[in-house]
C-alpha positions as a LaTeX table, in Angstrom:
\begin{tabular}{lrrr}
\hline
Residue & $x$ (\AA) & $y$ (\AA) & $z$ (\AA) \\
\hline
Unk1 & 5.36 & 25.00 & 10.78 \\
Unk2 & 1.37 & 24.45 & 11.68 \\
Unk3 & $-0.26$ & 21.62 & 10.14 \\
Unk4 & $-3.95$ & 22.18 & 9.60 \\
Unk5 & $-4.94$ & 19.07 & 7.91 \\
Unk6 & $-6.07$ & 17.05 & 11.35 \\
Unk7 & $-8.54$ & 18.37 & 13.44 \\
Unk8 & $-9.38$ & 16.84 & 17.25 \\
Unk9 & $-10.93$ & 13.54 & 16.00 \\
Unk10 & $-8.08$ & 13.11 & 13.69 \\
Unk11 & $-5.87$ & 13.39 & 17.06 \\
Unk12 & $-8.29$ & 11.12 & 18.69 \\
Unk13 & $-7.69$ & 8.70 & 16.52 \\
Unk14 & $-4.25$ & 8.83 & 16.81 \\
Unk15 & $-3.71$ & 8.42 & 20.26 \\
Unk16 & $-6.18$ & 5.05 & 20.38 \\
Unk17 & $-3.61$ & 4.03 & 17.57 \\
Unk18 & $-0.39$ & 4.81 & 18.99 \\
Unk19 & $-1.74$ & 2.86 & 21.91 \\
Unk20 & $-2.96$ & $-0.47$ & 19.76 \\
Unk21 & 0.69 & $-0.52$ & 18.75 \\
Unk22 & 2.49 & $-0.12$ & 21.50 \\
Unk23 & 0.10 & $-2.86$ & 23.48 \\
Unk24 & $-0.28$ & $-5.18$ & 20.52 \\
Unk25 & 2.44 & $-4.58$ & 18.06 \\
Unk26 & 5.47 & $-3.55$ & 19.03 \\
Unk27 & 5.79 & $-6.54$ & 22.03 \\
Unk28 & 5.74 & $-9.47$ & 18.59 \\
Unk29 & 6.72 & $-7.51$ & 15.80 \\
Unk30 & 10.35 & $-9.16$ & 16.00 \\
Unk31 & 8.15 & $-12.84$ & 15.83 \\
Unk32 & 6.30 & $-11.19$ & 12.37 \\
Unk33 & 9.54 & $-9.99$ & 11.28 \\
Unk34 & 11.25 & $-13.49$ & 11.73 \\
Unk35 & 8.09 & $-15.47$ & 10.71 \\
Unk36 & 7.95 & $-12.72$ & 7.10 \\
Unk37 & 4.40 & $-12.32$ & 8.12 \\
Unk38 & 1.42 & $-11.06$ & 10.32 \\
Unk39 & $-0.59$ & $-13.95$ & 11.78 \\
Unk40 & $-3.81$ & $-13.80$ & 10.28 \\
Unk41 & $-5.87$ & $-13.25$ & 13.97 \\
Unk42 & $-4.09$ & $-10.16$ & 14.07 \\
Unk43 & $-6.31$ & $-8.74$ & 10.80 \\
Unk44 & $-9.52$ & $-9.68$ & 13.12 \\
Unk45 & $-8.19$ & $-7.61$ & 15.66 \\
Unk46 & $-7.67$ & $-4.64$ & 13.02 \\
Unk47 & $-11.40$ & $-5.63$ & 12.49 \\
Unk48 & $-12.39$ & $-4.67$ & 15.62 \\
Unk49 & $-10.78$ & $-1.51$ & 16.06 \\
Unk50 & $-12.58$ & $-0.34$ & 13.27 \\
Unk51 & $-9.60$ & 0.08 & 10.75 \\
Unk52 & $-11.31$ & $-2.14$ & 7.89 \\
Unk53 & $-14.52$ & 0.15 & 7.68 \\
Unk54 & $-13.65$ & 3.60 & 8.17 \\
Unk55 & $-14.89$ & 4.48 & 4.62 \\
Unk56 & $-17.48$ & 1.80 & 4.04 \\
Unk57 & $-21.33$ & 3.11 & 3.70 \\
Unk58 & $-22.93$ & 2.48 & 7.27 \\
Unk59 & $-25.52$ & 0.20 & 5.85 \\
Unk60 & $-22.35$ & $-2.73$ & 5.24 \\
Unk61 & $-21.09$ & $-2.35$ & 8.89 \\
Unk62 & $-19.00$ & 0.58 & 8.38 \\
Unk63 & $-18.44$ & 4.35 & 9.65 \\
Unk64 & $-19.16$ & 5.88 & 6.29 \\
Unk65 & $-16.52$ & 8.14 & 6.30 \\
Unk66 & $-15.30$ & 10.12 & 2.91 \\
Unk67 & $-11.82$ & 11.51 & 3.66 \\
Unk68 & $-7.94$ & 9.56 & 3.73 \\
Unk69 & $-6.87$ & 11.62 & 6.60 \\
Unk70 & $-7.42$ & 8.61 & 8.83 \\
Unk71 & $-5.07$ & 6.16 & 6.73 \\
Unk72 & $-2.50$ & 9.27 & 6.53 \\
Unk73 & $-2.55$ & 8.62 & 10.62 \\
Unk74 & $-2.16$ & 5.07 & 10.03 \\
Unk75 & 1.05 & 5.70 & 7.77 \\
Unk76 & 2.30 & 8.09 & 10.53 \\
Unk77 & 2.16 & 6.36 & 13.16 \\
Unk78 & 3.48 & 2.72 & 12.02 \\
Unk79 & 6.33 & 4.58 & 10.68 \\
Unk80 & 6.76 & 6.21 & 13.76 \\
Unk81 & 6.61 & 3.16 & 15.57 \\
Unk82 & 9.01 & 0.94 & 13.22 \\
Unk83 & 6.17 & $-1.52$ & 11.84 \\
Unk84 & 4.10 & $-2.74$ & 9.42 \\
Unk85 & 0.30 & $-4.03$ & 10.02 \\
Unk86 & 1.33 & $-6.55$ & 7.38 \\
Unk87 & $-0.81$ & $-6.92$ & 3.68 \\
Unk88 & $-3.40$ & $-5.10$ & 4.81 \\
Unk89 & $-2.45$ & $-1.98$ & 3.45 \\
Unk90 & $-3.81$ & $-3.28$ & 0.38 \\
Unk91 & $-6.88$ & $-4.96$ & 1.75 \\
Unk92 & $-8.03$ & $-1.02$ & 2.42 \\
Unk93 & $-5.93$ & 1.22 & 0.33 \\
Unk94 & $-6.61$ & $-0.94$ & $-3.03$ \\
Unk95 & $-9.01$ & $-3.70$ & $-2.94$ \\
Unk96 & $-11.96$ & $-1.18$ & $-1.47$ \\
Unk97 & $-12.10$ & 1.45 & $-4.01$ \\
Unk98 & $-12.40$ & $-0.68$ & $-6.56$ \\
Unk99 & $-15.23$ & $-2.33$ & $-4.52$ \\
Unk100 & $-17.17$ & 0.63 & $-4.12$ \\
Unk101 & $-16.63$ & 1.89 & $-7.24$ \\
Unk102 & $-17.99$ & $-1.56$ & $-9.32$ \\
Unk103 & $-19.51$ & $-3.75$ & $-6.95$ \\
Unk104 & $-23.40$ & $-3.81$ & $-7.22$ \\
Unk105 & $-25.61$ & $-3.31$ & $-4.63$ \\
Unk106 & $-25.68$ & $-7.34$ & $-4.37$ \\
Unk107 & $-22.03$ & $-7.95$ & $-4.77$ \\
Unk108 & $-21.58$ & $-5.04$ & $-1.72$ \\
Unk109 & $-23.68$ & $-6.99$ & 0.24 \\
Unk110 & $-22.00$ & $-10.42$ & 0.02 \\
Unk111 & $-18.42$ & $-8.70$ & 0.23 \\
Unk112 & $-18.26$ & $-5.68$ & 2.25 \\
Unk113 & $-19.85$ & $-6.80$ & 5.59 \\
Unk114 & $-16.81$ & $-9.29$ & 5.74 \\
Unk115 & $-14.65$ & $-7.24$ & 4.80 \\
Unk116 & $-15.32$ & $-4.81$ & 7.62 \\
Unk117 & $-14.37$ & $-7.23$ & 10.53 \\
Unk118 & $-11.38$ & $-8.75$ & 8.75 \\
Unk119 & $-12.99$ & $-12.15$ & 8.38 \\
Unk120 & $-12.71$ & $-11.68$ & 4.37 \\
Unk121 & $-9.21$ & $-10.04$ & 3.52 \\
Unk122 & $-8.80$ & $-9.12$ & $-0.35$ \\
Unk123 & $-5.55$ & $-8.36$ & $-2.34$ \\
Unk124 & $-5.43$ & $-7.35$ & $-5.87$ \\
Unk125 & $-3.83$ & $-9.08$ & $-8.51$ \\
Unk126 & $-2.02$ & $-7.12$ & $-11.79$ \\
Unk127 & 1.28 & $-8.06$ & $-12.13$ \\
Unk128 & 2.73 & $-11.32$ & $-14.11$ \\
Unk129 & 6.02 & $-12.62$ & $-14.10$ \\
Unk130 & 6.78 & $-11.09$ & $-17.50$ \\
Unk131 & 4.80 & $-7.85$ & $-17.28$ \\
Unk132 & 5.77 & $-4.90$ & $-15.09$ \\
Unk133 & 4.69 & $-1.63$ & $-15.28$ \\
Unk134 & 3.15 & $-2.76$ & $-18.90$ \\
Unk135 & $-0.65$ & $-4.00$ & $-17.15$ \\
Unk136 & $-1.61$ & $-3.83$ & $-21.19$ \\
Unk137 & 0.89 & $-7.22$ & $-21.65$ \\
Unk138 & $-1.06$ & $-9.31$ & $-19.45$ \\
Unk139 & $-1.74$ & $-13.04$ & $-20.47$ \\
Unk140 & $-4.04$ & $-14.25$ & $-17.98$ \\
Unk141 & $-7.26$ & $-15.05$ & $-19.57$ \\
Unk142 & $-11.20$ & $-15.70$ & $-18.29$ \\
Unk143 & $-13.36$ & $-17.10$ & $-21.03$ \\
Unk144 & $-16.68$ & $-17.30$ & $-20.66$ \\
Unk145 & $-18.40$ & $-20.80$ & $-20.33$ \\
Unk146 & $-20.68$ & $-21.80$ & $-22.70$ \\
Unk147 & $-23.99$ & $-21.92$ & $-20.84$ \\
Unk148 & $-22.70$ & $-18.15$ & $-19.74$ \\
Unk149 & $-22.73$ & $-19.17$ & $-15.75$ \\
Unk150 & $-19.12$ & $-18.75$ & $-14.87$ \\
Unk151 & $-16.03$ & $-18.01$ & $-16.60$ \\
Unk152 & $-12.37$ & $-20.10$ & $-16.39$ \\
Unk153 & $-9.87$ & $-18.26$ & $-15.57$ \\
Unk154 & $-6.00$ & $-19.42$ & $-16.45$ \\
Unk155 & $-2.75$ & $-17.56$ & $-16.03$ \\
Unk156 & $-0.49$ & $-16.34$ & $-13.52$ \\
Unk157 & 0.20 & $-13.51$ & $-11.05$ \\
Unk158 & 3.65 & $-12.66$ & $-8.95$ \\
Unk159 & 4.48 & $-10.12$ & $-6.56$ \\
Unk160 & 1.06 & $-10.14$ & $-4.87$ \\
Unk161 & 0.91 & $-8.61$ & $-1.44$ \\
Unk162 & $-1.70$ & $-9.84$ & 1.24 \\
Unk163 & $-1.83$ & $-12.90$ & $-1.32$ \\
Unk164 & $-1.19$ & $-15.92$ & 1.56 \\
Unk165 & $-3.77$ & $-14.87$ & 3.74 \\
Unk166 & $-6.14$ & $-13.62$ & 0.97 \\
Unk167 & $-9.32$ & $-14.64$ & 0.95 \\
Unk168 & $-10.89$ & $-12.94$ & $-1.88$ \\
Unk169 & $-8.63$ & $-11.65$ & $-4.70$ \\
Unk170 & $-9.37$ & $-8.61$ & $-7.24$ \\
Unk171 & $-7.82$ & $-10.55$ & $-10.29$ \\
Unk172 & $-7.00$ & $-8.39$ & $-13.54$ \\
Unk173 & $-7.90$ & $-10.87$ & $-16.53$ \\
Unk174 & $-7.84$ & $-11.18$ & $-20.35$ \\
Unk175 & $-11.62$ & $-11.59$ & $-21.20$ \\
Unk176 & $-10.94$ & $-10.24$ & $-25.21$ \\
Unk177 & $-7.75$ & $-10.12$ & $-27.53$ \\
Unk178 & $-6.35$ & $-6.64$ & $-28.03$ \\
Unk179 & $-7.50$ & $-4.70$ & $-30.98$ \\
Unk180 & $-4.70$ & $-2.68$ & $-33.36$ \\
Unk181 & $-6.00$ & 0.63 & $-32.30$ \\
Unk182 & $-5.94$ & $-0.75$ & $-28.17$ \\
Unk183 & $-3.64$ & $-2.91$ & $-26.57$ \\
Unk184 & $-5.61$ & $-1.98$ & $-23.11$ \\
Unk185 & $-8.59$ & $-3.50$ & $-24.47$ \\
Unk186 & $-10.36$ & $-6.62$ & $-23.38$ \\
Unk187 & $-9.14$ & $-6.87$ & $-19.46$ \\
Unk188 & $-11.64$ & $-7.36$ & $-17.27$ \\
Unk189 & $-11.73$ & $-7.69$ & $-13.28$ \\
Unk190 & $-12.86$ & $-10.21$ & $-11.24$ \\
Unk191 & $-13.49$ & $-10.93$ & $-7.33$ \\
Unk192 & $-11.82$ & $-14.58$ & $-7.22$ \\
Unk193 & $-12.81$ & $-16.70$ & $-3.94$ \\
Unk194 & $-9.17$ & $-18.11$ & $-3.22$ \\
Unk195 & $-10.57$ & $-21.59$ & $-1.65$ \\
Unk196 & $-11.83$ & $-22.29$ & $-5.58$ \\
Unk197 & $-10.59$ & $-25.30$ & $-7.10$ \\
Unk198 & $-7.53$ & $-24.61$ & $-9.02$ \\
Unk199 & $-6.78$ & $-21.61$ & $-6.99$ \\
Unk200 & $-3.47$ & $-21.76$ & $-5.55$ \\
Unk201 & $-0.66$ & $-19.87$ & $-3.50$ \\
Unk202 & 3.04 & $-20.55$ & $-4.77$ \\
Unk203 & 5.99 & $-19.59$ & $-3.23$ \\
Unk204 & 5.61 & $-16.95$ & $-0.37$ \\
Unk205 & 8.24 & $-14.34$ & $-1.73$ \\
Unk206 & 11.03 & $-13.10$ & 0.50 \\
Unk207 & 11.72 & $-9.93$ & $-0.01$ \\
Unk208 & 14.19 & $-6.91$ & 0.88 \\
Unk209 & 11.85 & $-5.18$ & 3.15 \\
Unk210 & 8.08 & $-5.05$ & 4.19 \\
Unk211 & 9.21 & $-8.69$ & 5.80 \\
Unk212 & 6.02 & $-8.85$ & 7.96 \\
Unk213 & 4.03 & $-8.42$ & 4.50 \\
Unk214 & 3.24 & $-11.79$ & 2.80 \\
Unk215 & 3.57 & $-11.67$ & $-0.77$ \\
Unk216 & 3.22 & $-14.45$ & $-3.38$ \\
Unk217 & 2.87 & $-15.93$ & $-6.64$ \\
Unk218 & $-0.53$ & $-17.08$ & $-7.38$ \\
Unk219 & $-1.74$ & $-19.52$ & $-10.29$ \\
Unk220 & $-4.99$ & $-20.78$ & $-12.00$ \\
Unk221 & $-5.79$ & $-23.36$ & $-13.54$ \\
Unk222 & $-9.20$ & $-23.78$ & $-14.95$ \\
Unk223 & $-10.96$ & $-21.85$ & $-11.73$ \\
Unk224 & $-14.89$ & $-21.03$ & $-12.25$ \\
Unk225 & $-15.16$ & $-17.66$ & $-11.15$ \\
Unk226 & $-19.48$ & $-17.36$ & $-11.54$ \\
Unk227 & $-20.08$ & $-14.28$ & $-13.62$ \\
Unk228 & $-21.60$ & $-12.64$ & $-10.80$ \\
Unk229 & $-18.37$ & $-12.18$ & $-9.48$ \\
Unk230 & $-17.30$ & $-9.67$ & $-12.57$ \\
Unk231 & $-16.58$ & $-6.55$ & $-11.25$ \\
Unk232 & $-18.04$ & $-3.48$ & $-13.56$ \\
Unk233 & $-18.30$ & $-4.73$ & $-16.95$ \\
Unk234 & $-16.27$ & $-6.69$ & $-19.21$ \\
Unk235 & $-13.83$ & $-5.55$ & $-20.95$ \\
Unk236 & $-13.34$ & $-2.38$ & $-19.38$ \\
Unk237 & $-11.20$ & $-3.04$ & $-16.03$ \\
Unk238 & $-7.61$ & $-1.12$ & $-17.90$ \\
Unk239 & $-10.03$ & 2.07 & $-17.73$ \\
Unk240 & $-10.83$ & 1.21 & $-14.13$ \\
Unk241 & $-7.22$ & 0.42 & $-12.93$ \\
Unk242 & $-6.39$ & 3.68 & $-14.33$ \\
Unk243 & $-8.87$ & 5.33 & $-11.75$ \\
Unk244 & $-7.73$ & 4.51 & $-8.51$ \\
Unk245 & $-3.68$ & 5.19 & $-9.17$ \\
Unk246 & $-4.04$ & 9.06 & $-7.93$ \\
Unk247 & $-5.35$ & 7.51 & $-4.62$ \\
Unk248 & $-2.74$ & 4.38 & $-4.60$ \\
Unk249 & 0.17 & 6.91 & $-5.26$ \\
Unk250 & $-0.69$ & 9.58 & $-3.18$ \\
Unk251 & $-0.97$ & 6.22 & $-0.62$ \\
Unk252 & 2.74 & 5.48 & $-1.43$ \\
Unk253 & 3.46 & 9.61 & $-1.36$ \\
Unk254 & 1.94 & 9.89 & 2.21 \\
Unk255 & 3.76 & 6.59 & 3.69 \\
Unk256 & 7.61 & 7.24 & 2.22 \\
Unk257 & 6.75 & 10.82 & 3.65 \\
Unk258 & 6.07 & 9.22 & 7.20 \\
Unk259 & 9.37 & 7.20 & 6.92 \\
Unk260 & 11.21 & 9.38 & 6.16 \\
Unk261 & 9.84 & 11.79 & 9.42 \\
Unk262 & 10.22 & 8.30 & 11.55 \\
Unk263 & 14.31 & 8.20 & 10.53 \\
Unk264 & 14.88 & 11.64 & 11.37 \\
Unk265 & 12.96 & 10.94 & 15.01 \\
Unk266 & 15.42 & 7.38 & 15.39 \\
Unk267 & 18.37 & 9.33 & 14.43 \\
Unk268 & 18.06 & 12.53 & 17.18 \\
Unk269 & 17.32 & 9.81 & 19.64 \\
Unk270 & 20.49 & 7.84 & 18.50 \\
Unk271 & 22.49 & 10.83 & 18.43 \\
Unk272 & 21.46 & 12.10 & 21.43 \\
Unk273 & 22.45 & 8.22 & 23.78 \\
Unk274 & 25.13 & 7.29 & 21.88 \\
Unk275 & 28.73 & 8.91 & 22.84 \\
Unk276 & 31.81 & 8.72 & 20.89 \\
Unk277 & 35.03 & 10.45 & 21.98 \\
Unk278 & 33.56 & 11.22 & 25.31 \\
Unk279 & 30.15 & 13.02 & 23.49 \\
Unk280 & 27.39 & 12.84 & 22.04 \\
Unk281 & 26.91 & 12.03 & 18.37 \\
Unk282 & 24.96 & 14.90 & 18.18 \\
Unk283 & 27.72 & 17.26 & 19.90 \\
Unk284 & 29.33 & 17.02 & 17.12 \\
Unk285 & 28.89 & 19.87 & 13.91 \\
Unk286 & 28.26 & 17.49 & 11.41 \\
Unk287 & 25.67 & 15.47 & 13.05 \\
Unk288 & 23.76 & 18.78 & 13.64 \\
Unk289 & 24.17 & 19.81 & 10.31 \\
Unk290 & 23.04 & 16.49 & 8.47 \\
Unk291 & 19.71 & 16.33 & 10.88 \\
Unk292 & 19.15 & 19.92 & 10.10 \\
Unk293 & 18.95 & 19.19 & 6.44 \\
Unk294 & 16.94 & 15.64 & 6.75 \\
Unk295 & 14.40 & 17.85 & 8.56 \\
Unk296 & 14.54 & 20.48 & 5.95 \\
Unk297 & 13.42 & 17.62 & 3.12 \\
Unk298 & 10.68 & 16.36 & 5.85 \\
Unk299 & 9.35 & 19.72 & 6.21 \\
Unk300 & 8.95 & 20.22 & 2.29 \\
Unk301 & 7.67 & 16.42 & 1.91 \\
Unk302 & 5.18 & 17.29 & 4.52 \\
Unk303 & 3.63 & 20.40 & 3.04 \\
Unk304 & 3.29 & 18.02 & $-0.79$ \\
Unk305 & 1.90 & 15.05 & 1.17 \\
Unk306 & $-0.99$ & 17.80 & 3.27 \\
Unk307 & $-1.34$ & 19.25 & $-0.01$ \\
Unk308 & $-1.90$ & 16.03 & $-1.99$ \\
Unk309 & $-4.14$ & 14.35 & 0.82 \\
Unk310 & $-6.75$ & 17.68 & 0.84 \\
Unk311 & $-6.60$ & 17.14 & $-2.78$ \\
Unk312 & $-7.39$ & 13.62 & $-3.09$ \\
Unk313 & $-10.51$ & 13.99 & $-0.25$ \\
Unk314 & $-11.80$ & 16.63 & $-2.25$ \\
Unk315 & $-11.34$ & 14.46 & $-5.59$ \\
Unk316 & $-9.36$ & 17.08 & $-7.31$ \\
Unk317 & $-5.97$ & 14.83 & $-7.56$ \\
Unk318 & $-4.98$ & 14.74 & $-11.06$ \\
Unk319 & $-2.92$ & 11.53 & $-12.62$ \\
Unk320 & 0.45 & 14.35 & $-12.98$ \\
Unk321 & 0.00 & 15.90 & $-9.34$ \\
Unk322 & $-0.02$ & 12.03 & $-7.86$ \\
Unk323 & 2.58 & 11.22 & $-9.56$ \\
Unk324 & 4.53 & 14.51 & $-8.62$ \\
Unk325 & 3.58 & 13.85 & $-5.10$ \\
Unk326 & 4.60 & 10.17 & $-5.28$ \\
Unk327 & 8.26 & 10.85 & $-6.62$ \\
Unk328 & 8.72 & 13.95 & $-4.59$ \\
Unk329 & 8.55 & 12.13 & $-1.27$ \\
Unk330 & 10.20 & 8.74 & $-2.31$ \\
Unk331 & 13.19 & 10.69 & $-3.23$ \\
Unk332 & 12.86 & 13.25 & $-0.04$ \\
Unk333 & 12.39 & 9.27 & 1.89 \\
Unk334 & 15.50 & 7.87 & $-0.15$ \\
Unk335 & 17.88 & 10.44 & 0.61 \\
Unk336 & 16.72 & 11.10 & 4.23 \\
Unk337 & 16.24 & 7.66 & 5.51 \\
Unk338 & 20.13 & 6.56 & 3.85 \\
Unk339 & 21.36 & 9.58 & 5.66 \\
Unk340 & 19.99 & 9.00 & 9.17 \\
Unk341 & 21.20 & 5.28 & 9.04 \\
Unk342 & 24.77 & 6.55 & 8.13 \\
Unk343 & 24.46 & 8.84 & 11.65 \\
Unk344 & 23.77 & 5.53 & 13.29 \\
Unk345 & 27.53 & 3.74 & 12.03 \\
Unk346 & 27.68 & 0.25 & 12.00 \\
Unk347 & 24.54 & 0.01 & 14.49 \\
Unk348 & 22.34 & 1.33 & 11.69 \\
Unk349 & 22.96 & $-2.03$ & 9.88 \\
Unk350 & 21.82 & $-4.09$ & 12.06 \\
Unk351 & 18.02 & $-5.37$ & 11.56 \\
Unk352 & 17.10 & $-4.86$ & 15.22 \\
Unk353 & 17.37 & $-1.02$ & 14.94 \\
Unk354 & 14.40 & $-0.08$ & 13.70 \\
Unk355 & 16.28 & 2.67 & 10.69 \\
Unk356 & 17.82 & $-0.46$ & 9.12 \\
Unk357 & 14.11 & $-1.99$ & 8.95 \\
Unk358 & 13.21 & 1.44 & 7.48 \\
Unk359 & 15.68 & 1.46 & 4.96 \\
Unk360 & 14.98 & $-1.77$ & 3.36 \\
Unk361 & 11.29 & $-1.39$ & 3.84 \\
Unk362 & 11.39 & 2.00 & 1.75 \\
Unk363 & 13.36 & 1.17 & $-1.53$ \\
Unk364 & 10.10 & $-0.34$ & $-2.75$ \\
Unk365 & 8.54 & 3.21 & $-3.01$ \\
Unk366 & 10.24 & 4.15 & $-6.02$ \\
Unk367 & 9.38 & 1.07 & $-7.80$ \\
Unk368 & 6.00 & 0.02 & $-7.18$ \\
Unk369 & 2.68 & 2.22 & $-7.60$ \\
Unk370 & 4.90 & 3.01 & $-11.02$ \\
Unk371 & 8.24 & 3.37 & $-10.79$ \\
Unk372 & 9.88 & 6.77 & $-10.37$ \\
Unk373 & 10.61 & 7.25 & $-14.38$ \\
Unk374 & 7.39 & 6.01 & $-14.85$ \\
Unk375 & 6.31 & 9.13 & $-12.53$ \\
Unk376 & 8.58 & 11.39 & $-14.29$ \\
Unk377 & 6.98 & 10.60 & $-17.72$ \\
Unk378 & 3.64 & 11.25 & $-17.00$ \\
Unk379 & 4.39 & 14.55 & $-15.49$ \\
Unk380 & 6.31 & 15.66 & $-18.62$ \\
Unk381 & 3.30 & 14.27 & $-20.20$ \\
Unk382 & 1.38 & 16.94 & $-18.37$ \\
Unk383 & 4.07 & 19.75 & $-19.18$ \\
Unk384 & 3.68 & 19.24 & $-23.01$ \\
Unk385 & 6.69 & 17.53 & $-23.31$ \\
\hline
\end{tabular}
């Protein structure tokens, strides 16, 4: 089947990539995985290579470019390649929008021009330890000083990815009680400078998967965040965090898509070297049958990811068609990536084959971004239901 979303600059791209990795990826990626981290020269080098400013405006250092199809080559490739670039997935795929979106002219200034070479890296911080999926729940709190120069913000945040090498976080705060009528009301968003006193980085979380990802709990206590560091205007940020989910899910959508492509490639490759019996693994009936139906579920995933990423560059990706997209391909990923490992035997547990790295590095899809029932209730939402 013909893919027509990537045209010769898209393919340009990918080659220069496929080569970064393989020259300065793929020789210490078993050090990152070990370590449960990217060392934080390597973002400078993502800098350099341009990743950072692909979509930021030309006048802040950047190409300027409206369209995702570059970051969908990003998710291919590392996928096809067995590695992570670390947190900043987040640094581009969520802390920018919001940037360009809010900042002002001013606060673009100060932040972006960092933020293009990798000398600034930004995370964004929602979740609390006793809030989920339920951003309305939040306790954190910024109130406003009294001579109106800064606020103090107080609270805490867990499950924060990029958050150990952050050095500017998006931090989701309560700036006003709820009302009755609007538990969504009175959040407000900040750009937090993480070397502010009472700023600090807890416990470095180790997780299932994305081990080369650093993700922590953050706390503050009593940090001045100056109010020219609000980002849009207060009060509002719930309405603003509901804006960028079509592009953050279609983000997760496109990269459990690419996985799940990647485990179907490390299976026939598997099959193909290893010999039981005297053959092949993929002599065998079964083998051929089970790859034939993993590349059945990649094809389909394919087609909803293309559609979903023309969609999104022409800003026509509704809430319901993100979220269709989104659980679509982490359940095509889920069922395809378990399957390929089970064609590797007991090799495909083992943590230095990359399908075992796979496997634990996808499960996340179907929980964060809004978990998979999550996704399934707003698109019976959309149906009526």
């Amino acid at each position: 089947m013909r893919r027509t979303i990537f045209n010769e600059d898209y393919e340009a791209f990918r080659e220069t990539i496929r080569a970064f990795i393989e020259a300065e990826v793929v020789p210490v990626y078993d050090e990152w995985f070990a370590a449960g981290q990217a060392p934080r020269d390597f973002y400078y080098k993502l800098g350099e290579l341009g990743i950072f400013g692909i979509s930021v405006p030309e006048e802040f250092g950047g190409a300027g470019l409206d369209t995702h199809k570059f970051e969908a080559v990003l998710y291919e490739e590392t996928a096809r390649a067995g590695v992570q670039f670390g947190g900043s997935g987040v640094h581009v795929l969520l802390a920018l929008p919001y940037i360009k979106m809010l900042a002002t002219d001013e606060q673009k200034k100060r932040y972006l021009p960092k933020f293009v070479t990798g000398e600034e890296m930004w995370a964004i911080a929602m979740t609390e330890p006793g809030t989920g999926s339920d951003l309305a729940g939040m306790k954190t709190t910024a109130k406003l000083s009294e001579d109106g120069t800064h606020y103090v913000l107080n609270g805490a945040k867990t499950f924060i990815t990029g958050g150990v090498h952050a050095d500017k976080v998006i931090v989701c705060a309560r700036t006003a009680a709820p009302t009755a009528e609007d538990r969504r009301h009175g959040i407000s968003l900040f750009a937090v400078d993480t070397k502010s006193e009472g700023y600090s980085v807890g416990r470095k979380l180790d997780k299932l998967g994305l081990r080369t990802s650093d993700t922590a709990e953050l706390a503050f206590v009593d940090v001045k965040v100056p109010v020219e560091d609000l980002l849009g205007e207060e009060n509002k940020g719930f309405s603003y965090l509901g804006h960028n989910l079509a592009s953050e899910r279609w983000g997760i959508a496109f990269g459990a898509y690419a996985q799940a492509k990647a485990a179907v490639r490390f299976a026939k490759q598997y099959v193909q070297e290893r010999t039981v019996f005297g053959k092949p693994v993929a002599h065998f009936q079964n083998t051929k049958f089970e790859l034939a139906a993993c590349q059945a579920e990649v094809d389909a995933a394919e087609a909803v990811a293309d559609r979903a990423t023309e969609a999104l560059d022409a800003g026509e990706l509704t809430p319901a068609e993100a979220a269709s997209a989104k659980l679509f391909c982490t359940e095509v990923a889920h069922r395809v990536i378990d399957r390929c490992l089970q064609l590797h035997g007991g090799y495909g547990y083992m943590n230095e084959y990359p399908i075992a790295r796979l496997y634990a590095d996808n499960r996340v899809n179907r929980i964060y971004g809004g978990t998979s029932e999550i996704m399934k209730s707003i698109i019976a939402k959309d149906m009526g239901l």
